[in-house]
Every structure is written in structure tokens, then in C-alpha cells.
C-alpha positions in Angstrom: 85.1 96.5 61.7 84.7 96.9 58.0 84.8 100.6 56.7 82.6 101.6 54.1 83.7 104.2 52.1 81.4 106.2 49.8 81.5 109.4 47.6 77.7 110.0 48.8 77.6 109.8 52.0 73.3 111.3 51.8 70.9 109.5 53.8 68.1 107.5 52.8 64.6 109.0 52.7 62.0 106.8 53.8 58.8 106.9 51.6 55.4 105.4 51.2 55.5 102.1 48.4 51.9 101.3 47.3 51.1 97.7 47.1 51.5 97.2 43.2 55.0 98.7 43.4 56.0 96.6 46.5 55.1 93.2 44.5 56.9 94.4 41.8 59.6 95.0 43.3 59.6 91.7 45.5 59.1 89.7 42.6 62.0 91.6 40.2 64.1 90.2 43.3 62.9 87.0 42.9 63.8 86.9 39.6 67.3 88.1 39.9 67.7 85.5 42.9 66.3 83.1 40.0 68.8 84.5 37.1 71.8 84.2 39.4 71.2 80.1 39.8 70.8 80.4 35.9 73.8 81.7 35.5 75.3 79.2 37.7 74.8 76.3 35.8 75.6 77.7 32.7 79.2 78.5 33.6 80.4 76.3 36.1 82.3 73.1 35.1 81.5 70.9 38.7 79.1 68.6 38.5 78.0 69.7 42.1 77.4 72.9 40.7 76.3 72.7 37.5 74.5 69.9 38.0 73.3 69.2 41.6 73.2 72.9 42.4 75.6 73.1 45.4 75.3 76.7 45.6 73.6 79.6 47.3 72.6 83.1 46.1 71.7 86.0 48.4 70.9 89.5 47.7 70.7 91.9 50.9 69.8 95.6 51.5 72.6 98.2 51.9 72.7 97.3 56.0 73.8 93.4 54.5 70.2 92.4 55.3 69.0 89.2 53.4 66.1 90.5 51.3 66.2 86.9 49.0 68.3 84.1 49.5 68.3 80.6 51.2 70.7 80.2 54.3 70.5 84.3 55.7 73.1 86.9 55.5 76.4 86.7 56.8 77.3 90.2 55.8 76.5 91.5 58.9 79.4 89.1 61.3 81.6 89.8 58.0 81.8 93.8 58.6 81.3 93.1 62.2 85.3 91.5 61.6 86.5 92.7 58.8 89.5 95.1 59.1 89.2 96.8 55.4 87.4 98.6 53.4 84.9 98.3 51.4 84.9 100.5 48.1 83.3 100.9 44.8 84.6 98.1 42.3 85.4 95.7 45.4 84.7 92.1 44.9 85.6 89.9 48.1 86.4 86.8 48.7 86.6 84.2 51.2 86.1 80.2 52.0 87.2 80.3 56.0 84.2 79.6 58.3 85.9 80.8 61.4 86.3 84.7 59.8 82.5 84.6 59.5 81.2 82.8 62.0 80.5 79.8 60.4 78.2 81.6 57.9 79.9 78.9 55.3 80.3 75.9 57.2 83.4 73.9 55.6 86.5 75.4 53.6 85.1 73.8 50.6 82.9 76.8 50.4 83.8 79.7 48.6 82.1 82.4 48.5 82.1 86.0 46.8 80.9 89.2 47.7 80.3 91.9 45.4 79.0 95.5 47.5 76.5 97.3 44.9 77.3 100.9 44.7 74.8 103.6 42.7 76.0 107.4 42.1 78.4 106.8 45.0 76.4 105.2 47.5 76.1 101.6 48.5 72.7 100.5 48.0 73.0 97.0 48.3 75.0 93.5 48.3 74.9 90.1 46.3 76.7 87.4 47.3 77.0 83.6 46.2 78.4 81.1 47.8 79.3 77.3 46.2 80.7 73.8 46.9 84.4 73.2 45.0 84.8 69.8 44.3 88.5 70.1 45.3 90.7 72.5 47.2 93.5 70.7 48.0 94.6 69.2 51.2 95.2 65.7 52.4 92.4 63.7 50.1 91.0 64.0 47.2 87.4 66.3 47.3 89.3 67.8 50.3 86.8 66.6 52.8 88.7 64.0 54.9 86.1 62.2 57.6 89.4 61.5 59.5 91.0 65.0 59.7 91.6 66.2 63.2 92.4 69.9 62.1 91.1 72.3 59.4 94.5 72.8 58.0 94.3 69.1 56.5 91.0 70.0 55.1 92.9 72.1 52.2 93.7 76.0 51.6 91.8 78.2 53.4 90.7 81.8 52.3 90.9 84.6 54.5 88.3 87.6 53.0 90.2 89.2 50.4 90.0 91.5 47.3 89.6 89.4 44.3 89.0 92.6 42.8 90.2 95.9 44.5 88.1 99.5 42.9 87.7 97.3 39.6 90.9 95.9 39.1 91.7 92.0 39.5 94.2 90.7 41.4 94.9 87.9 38.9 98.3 87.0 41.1 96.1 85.9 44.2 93.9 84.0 41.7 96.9 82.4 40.6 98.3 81.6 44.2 94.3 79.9 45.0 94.4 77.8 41.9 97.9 76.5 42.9 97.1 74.6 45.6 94.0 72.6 44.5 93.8 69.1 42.2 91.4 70.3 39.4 92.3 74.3 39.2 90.3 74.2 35.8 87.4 73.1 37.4 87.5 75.8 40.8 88.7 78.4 38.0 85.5 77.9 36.0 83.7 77.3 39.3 84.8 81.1 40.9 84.0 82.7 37.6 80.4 81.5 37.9 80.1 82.8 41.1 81.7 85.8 39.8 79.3 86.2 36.8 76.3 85.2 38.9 76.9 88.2 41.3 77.4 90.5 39.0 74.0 89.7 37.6 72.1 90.6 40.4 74.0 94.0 40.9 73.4 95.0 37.5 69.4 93.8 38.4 69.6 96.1 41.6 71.1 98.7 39.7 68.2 98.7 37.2 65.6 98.8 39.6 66.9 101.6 41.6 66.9 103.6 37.6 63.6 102.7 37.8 61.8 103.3 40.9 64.4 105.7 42.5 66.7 104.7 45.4 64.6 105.7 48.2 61.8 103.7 46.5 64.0 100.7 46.4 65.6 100.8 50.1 62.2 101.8 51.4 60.6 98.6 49.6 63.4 96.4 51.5 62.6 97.7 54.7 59.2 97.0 53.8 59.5 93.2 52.9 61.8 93.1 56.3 59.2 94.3 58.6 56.5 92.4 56.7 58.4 89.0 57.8 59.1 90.4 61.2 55.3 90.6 61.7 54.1 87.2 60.4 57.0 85.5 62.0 56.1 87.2 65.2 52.2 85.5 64.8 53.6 82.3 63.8 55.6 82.4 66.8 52.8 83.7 68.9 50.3 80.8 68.2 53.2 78.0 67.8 55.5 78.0 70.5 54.4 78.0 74.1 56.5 79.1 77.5 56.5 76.0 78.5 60.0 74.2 77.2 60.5 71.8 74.9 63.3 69.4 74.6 64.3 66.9 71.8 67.3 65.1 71.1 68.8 63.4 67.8 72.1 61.9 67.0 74.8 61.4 64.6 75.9 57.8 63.8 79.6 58.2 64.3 82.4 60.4 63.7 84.5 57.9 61.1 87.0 57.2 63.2 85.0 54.8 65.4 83.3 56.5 68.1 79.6 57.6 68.5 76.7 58.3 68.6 77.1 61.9 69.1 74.2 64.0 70.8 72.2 67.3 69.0 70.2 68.4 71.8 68.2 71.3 71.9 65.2 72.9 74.3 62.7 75.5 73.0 60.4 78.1 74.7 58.8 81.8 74.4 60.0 84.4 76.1 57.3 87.5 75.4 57.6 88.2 71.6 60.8 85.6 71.2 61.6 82.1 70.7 64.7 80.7 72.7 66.5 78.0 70.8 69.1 76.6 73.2 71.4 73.8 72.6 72.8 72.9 76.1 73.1 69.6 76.5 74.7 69.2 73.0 78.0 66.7 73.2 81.3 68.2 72.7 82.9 68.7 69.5 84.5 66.1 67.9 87.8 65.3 67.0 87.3 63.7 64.1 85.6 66.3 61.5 81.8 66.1 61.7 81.8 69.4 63.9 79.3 72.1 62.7 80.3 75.5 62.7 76.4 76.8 63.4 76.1 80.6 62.5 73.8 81.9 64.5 72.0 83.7 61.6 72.1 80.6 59.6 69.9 78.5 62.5 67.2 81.3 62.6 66.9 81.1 58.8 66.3 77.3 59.2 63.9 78.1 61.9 61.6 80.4 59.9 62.1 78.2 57.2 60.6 75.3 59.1 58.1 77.2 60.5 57.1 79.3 57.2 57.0 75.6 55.3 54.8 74.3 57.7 52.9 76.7 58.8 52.4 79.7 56.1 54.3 78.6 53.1 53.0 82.4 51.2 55.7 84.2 53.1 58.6 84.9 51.9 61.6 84.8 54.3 64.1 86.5 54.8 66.2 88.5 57.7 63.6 90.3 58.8 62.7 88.1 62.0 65.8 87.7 63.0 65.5 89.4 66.8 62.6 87.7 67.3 65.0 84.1 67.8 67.5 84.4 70.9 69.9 81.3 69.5 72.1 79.8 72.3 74.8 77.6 71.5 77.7 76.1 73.9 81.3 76.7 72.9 83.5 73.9 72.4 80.1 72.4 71.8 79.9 69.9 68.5 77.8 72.9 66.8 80.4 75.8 68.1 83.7 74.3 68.0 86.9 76.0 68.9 89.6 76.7 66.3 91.5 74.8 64.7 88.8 71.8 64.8 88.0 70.4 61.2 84.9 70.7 59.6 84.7 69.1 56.5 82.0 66.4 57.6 79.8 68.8 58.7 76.7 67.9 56.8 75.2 65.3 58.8 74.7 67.9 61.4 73.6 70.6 59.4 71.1 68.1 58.2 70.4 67.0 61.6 69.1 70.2 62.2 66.3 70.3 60.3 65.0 66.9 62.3 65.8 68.4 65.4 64.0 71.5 64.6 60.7 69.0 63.3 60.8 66.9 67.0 60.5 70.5 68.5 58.1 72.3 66.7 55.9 69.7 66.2 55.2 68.4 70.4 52.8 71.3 70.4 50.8 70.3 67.2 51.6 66.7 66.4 49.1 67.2 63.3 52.1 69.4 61.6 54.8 67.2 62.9 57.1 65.6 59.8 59.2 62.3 60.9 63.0 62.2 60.3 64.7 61.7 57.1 66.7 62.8 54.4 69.2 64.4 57.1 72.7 64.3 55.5 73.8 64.8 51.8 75.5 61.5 51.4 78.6 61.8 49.6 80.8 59.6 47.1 83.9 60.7 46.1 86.2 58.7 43.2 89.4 59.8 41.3 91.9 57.9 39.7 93.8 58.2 35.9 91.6 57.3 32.9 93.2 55.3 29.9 94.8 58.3 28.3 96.4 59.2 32.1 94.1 62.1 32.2 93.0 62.9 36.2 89.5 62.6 36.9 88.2 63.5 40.4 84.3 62.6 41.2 82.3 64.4 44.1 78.3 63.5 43.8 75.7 64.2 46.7 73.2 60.7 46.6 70.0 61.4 47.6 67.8 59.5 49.9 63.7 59.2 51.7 62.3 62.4 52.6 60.4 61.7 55.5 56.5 61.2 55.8 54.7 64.4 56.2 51.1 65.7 57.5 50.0 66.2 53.9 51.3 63.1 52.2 54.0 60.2 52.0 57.3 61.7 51.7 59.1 61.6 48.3 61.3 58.7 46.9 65.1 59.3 46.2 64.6 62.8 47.0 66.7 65.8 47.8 66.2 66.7 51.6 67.5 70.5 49.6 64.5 72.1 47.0 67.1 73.3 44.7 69.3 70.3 44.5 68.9 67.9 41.6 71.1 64.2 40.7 73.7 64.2 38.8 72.2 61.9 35.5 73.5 58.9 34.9 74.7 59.8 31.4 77.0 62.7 32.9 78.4 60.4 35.1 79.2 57.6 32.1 80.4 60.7 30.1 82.8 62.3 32.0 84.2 59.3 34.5 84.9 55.9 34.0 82.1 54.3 35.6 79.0 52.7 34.4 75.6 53.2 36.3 74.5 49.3 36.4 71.4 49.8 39.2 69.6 53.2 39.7 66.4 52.3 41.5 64.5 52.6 44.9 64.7 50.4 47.7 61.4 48.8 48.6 60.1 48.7 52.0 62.8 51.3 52.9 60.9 53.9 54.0 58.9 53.5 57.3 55.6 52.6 57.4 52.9 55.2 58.1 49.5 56.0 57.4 51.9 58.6 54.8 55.1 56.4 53.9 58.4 57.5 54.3 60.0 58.0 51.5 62.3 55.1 50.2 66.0 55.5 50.1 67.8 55.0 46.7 70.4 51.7 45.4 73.0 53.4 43.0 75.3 50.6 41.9 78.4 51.7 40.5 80.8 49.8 38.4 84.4 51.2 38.1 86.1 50.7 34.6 89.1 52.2 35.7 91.4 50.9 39.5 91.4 54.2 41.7 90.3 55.5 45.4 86.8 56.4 46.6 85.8 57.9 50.2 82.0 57.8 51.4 80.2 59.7 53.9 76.9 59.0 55.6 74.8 58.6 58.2 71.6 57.4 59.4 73.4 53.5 59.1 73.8 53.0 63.0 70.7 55.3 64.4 67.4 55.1 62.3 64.9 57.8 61.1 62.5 58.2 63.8 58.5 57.7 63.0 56.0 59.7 64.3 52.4 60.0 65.2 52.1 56.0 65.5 54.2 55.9 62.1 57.6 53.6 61.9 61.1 54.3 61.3 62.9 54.1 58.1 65.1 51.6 57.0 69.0 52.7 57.8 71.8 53.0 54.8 74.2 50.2 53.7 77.5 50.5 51.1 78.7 47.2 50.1 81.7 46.8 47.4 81.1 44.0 45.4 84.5 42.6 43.7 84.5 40.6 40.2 84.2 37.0 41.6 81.1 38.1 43.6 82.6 38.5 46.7 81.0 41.0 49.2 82.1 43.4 51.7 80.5 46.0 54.0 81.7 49.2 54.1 81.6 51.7 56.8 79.2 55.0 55.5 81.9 56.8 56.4 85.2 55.8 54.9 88.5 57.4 52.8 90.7 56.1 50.4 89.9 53.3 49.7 91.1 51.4 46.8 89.2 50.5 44.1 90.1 48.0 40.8 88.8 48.0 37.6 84.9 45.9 37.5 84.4 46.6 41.3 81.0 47.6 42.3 79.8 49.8 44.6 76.1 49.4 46.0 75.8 52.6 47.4 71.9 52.4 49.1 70.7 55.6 51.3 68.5 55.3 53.8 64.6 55.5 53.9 62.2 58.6 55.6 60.4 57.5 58.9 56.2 57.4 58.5 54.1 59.3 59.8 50.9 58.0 61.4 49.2 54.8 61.8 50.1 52.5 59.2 46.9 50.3 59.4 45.2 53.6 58.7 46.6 53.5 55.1 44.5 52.3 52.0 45.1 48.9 51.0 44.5 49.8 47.3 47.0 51.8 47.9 49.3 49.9 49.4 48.2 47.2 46.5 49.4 49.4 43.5 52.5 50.1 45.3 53.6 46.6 45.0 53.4 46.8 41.7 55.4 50.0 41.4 58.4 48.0 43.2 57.9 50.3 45.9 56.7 47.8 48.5 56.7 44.2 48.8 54.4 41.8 49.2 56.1 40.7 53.0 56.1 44.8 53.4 52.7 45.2 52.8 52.2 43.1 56.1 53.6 46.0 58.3 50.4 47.7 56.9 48.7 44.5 57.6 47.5 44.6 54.1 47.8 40.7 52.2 47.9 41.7 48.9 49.8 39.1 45.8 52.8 39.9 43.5 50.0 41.6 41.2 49.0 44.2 44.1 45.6 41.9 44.6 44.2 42.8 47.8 42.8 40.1 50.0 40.2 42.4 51.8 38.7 39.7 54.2 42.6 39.3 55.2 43.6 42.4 55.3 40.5 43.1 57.5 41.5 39.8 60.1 45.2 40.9 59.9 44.6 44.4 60.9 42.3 43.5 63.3 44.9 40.8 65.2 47.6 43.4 64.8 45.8 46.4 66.5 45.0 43.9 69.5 48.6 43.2 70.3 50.5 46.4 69.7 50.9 48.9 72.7 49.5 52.4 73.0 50.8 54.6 69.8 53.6 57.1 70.5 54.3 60.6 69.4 57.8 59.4 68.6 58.8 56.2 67.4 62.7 55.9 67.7 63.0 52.2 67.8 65.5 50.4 69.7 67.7 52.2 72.3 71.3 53.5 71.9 72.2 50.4 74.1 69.9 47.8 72.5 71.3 49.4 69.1 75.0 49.2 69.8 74.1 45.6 71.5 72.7 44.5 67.7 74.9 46.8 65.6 77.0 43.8 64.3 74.0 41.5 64.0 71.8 43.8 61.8 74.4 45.8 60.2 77.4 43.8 59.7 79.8 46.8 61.2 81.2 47.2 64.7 79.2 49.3 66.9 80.6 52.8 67.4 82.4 53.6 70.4 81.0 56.1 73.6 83.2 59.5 72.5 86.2 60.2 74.0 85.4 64.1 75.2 89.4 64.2 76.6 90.7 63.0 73.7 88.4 65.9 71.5 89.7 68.7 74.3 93.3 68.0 73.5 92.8 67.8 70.1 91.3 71.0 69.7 94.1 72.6 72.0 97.1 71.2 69.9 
């Protein structure tokens, strides 16, 4: 366990905070949370940084408590196992998710710590971590699909001092930068995290000169038990004793085998929620395994249920006992050591689906249908004309599902802080020309709300390289719901210079590319929610003239409509009418076909082998090597 060592070692006094001073204070934490991503994006070089904002701020109370944030603290499991100190003018560092419990989830993920000390005493903490585009290992972007340990994933940071009582250790620095492809780009990337920290310690500092320190801690506590007492109502009026179970999978592992199962059953137990994940298959050995912090899962659940439910809240740690999280080791979401985890964002994004099919059997009216639930990736390096390096790593975006309030969004970010890369960074700084951004009609299922359509991206490569891909949702679709359909599944296809096609896997490494290749890169579309011959044909009309439906689409809303959106109404009305007489009974859940029926028509409809049933033996010895 960490020690903390402080000059002051005085207690907090806890004191009464008036409303005015309390939303003050909540709000000037807002804002620093707000001023670190601005800082961010300002100094970092990556384009998943800077530009896509693959990174995450917290700022916790003096007990490591996420007061604001996104993904919950991780300070707590860090001083739970951390052997050192922790002092005035210490910054840590780290990137290895098995010293914190998968709090960061892949090595790619480094993240710095910075302890805020006032008059001797340690009053709070800010942290940041972010994706580096490289960090070594056996591929470039350092996130091989195929790796079968975390050692090939690239170098991996045990916590240390990047700082040690204010001075810089500029030798370890030196050692870190050595082993990775683009060290002027991590370089630049760790200093923004630096700067960004440091930020919000000099914010804390200022309003604890403001208000007082007791004023400030007591505030904290305040916000904490705040959250602790809505989440506790929410819970209350949600989630009944009665268990719940729901199920969703990932495609495949990369390496040929799949689907793999995320299975998890819910219930109350007095004031608490049980999340429990029995049932879940075993990890992998391939390196889609998800290192799920316990912490990080009950964030996602109060997220969820804050979203949905009261969005006004403002979470953070402050409900945490109220969620008993159960996860099996050796499990796919809890895998042993040395198991690789680079390609662990379809089942982070998973998650958040499997989290919607529970919450949601209770009250179907608040149920969302699957969607955007990866971050798919495209990776693409190579020498430019002058025999300059270039390395590319860009998250694609895809349908965010249908929701109870409206159709989902188009080509959207299942992440609210994430944003595309443009098009003219791309062309600027890579040899590559953007020849197709668009959205792919009829993608997303239909639904009284549409599922949001998935995006085409075609990219053509001016100069002969390597790209990888990962993705999912290509073999097992985005489920429907409350009568609505699934979404259309993801497709890559590499198109050479004679027109020749081929179908790629979505999940794929070094592959080699030659100069005027093209790569369609399409995502996949959000499943619908409700009865899609609920919908307004008007509607459905204009959307045909967006290009976001066709005309043959606008029959699975049994809408006839012409290439100028012109609704036939008599049609419509006939069409409708024919269609509700021969379908069956509406379901909660529409999953379409099967696992079976799926790997039966997997070649048929997707052009790609079916996936193979896991080998669990072969993942056991694996993980024991």
C-alpha cells in the first residue's frame, strides 16, 4: 500500500456549504475538467488526441474519489498496490492495466497522476489518461488482434516517478521514448497529459485560496453523497429483485474463432444492484480480452442509468457501494496475466449494449437498441516520398442505435467527447486521399426511431505500405428492439487499380497495401427501435431524398414513396396494411437470425468464413505459458 507522506498531517473539519457556494464550486470543477481537454488538444501532436479526443480527465477528492471525470477513479486500487510513496512534487506514471486493475484497459494507455498538495497536506488528485498512437511492440499502432501475450502488445509501464518532489527523471523519459516508432509524437503526447494535470491542480489549488480547505473537501463530500442518494432512488424504482439476464456477443477474436459470449444477470439486493457476469465465456487467446475494473463498470452503470433516467445529475464515485460488480476470473472480462489486451474495445463497447438489454426489460419504453459498440480502428504506415515514416491510427465511427426519444444519430461517436478526424488532416499529414465520406443508406435498422446509419470512408493510398483493421458487429448484427429491426453489419473491401475487389476480414494486420489501392472502410448501422410502420411516411419520404434511405428501403417501413421522396399514401396505406397481417407477434428483442442459422449464412451474406466455436483449452494454456 501507497504511503502518503505529508508535512500537515491536521484533519479535515467538516462544515456546512450553502447551496450558492456548493454550485459554485461544482461548476469551477466542471470547468477545470473542461480546461484540461482544452489543454489537450492544444499540445498533443496525435491525431487520436488532438483530434478525436482519445483521452480522459479525472479530478478526485484527497481519498482518490472521482469528484468529475468520465470512466471513475482508479486511485483507490492504485494506493491499494502501490509500494511507494507518495510526496509533494510527485508526478506518477503508468500504462500497465494489470498494476491497476484494469483501470486503463490496454498498454496503449498512459496515464499520469499528479497528487495535489496545499500547505503540506494533500487535498486532492488529477489525473489524465490518453491513447498513444504507438508504443512499440510487434505492429505498428502496437495493437496486434493476433497477439497471444501483452508482452507483444509493446512496453509496458509499471507506476513510476516521472517526477520525484519536483524533479524530472528525464533518463526514464528517455528509456520510454526508446522503445516506441513515433517518440516525437508520445513525447508531445505525455507532455499534454503532463500540462493538462497540472492545470487542474493549479484550479484546485485556487479554489481551496478561495473558499478555505475545509470548505472545499466538505463541498466534495457533499457532491459524493448527493450522487449516492439519487443513484440510490434510481436504483430503487429501476431495478427489481427479480433477476434479469441478457446476453451479447463479439464477432470473433481475429484469429478465426467466435462468437464470444458477454453475459450478464442483474437484480436488487435491499439498497444494491448485483451486476454479475457468470456465464461470460473464457478469455481469449487471441487479444480481445477486457481487463474490466470493477470501478470502471459501476461508472458505466450510473452512467447508463443517469442518461436515461435523470440526465441533471452529475456522476461521479459517490454511488459506488451501492453496485456489488461480480466478475469471473479467467473470464474474457477478468483475464489472467499475461493475456493480451490490445483489442479490447469491442468489449468495452459491448458493455454499454449489455448494460441497455438489462436495464431496459423492466421499462421497455427507456430501452435503446444496440449499436455503435466498438471504436472501429484503421491503422496505415509506410515511407512517404521524401522516406519520412508516417504511422496512421484513426477511430471510424458508425450508427448509434435508435432511442426512446428519437432516431439514433448518423456516423456518430458511440463516445460524447470523441470527434473524426477531418478529412483535410488526414490529406495533410498522410499520403491518402479521402475519395468517399458519406452515410450508408438503409444501414441502420428500421424502427418507428431509425437506427442510425453506419458510415463508407473510402480511402485511396498514394503511397505502397501496411494497414491493420479492427471491428466488429460484421458477423453478429445490432439487435432491434420494441418491434424495431436490426442494423445492417460492417463490410471492408480493398479495391485494387484494375477494379478488382476483395473482402477483408474487420479484423486483420499487416496487410500490404500499393500505391492507388482503396480501401472501402463501411461501419455498421444502429438497430431501431419500435414499430417501423409506426413511422411517418413524410418522413420517411424526405429521407430518401437526404440519401439516407432508399426507395426499396422505404418498403421495410412499408412506405412507397419515388426517387423525389413522393409518398404514395393510398400505397403506403395497402402496403402497411398487407404487412401487419403477415408478420408475427412484435418482440422486445429483435436479434435476427441465430448463432447457428448465422454461421450457416456467414459466407453467403458476408463473403468471409464463418468464425469457429472457441477453443477454451487452447485459451487456458495460452494464458498459463
Amino acid at each position: 500500500m501507497a504511503q502518503i507522506i505529508q508535512n500537515n498531517e491536521a484533519p479535515f473539519n467538516k462544515v456546512d456549504i450553502d447551496p450558492v457556494t456548493l454550485d459554485i464550486i461544482e461548476n469551477a470543477l466542471r470547468n477545470a475538467r473542461v480546461e484540461m481537454d482544452a489543454t489537450l488538444v492544444r499540445t498533443a501532436m496525435s491525431p487520436g488526441i488532438r483530434e478525436q479526443g482519445d483521452a480522459f480527465p479525472l479530478i478526485a477528492d484527497h481519498k482518490g474519489r472521482m469528484i468529475v471525470g468520465q470512466f471513475g477513479s482508479y486511485i483507490g486500487a492504485f494506493l491499494d498496490g502501490y509500494e511507494g510513496t507518495v510526496e509533494e512534487g510527485d508526478m506518477i506514471m503508468l500504462s500497465d492495466p494489470y498494476s491497476v486493475g484494469g483501470a486503463i484497459s490496454h498498454s496503449n494507455d498512459w496515464l499520469v497522476l499528479l497528487p495535489v498538495f496545499k500547505d503540506g497536506r494533500l487535498i486532492a488528485y488529477t489525473s489524465m489518461f490518453g491513447h498513444q498512437s504507438d508504443i512499440g511492440g510487434k505492429v505498428p499502432g502496437s495493437m496486434p488482434i493476433d497477439a497471444t501475450s501483452i508482452f507483444q502488445e509493446g512496453v509496458r509501464i509499471p507506476p513510476i516517478k516521472l517526477y520525484k518532489q519536483g524533479q524530472y527523471n528525464e533518463e526514464v523519459f528517455k528509456l520510454i521514448m526508446h522503445q516506441v516508432r513515433t517518440p516525437d509524437w508520445c513525447a508531445a503526447d505525455l507532455n499534454a497529459l503532463i500540462a493538462s494535470c497540472t492545470v487542474a491542480r493549479n484550479r484546485v489549488v485556487e479554489m481551496a485560496e478561495r473558499f478555505g480547505d475545509d470548505v472545499l473537501v466538505s463541498a466534495c463530500e457533499e457532491l459524493l453523497e448527493r450522487n449516492y442518494k439519487a443513484m440510490k432512488s434510481l436504483i430503487a424504482s429501476s431495478i427489481g429483485k427479480e433477476p434479469v439476464t441478457f446476453e451479447d456477443y463479439i464477432c470473433d477474436d481475429g484469429m478465426g474463432f467466435g462468437p464470444y459470449k458477454i453475459k450478464c444477470t442483474m437484480w436488487r439486493e435491499g439498497d444494491k444492484v448485483v451486476l454479475d457476469f457468470e456465464g461470460t465465456d473464457p478469455q481469449s487467446p487471441a487479444s480481445i480480452n477486457f481487463l474490466l475494473n470493477e470501478n470502471m463498470l459501476r461508472m458505466f452503470f450510473g452512467i447508463y442509468m443517469i442518461m436515461v433516467f435523470d440526465p441533471q445529475i452529475l456522476f461521479n464515485d459517490g454511488y459506488y457501494d451501492l453496485i456489488d460488480v461480480r466478475i469471473p476470473d479467467g473470464s474474457l472480462l477478468k483475464p489472467k496475466f499475461p493475456a493480451a489486451l490490445s483489442g479490447r474495445t469491442h468489449a468495452l463497447g459491448r458493455i454499454f449494449d449489455v448494460l441497455g438489454g438489462l436495464l431496459g426489460q423492466k421499462t421497455p419504453e427507456f430501452l435503446n437498441a444496440a449499436g455503435f459498440s466498438s471504436s472501429p480502428h484503421l491503422f496505415y504506415s509506410g515511407f512517404d516520398k521524401r522516406g519520412d515514416y508516417f504511422q496512421l491510427f484513426q477511430i471510424g465511427f458508425g450508427g448509434i442505435p435508435g432511442r426512446p426519444l428519437g432516431d439514433g444519430p448518423d456516423g456518430h461517436s458511440l463516445w460524447p467527447g470523441f470527434t473524426n478526424v477531418p478529412n483535410e488532416f488526414l490529406e495533410r499529414y498522410f499520403p491518402m486521399v479521402i475519395e468517399k465520406y458519406e452515410t450508408v443508406a438503409d444501414s441502420g435498422g428500421a424502427g418507428l426511431h431509425r437506427g442510425g446509419n453506419g458510415i463508407k470512408m473510402s480511402y485511396r493510398f498514394l503511397e505502397p505500405g501496411q494497414i491493420a483493421i479492427h471491428d466488429d458487429r460484421w458477423f453478429v448484427p445490432p439487435w432491434g428492439v420494441n418491434g424495431g429491426e436490426p442494423g445492417m453489419r460492417a463490410r471492408k473491401i480493398l479495391e485494387k487499380p484494375d477494379g478488382t475487389q476483395t473482402i477483408l476480414p474487420n479484423k486483420i494486420e499487416e496487410l500490404a497495401v500499393e500505391a492507388d489501392d482503396v480501401l472501402h472502410f463501411i461501419t455498421w448501422g444502429g438497430g431501431g427501435w419500435g414499430d417501423p410502420l409506426e413511422r411517418d411516411p413524410e418522413l420517411v419520404g424526405k429521407e430518401i431524398v437526404q440519401g439516407l434511405v432508399t426507395v426499396e428501403g422505404a418498403r421495410r417501413y412499408g412506405v412507397v414513396a419515388s426517387e423525389r421522396g413522393n409518398v404514395d399514401a393510398e400505397a403506403t396505406s395497402s402496403l402497411r396494411a398487407s404487412m401487419k397481417a403477415k408478420r408475427p407477434a412484435l418482440d422486445v428483442f429483435n436479434f435476427g437470425p441465430d448463432i447457428e442459422t448465422l454461421r450457416a449464412r456467414c459466407e453467403e451474406e458476408t463473403g468471409l468464413p464463418a468464425p469457429k466455436q472457441p477453443q477454451w483449452k487452447r485459451a487456458a494454456s495460452v494464458a498459463a505459458e
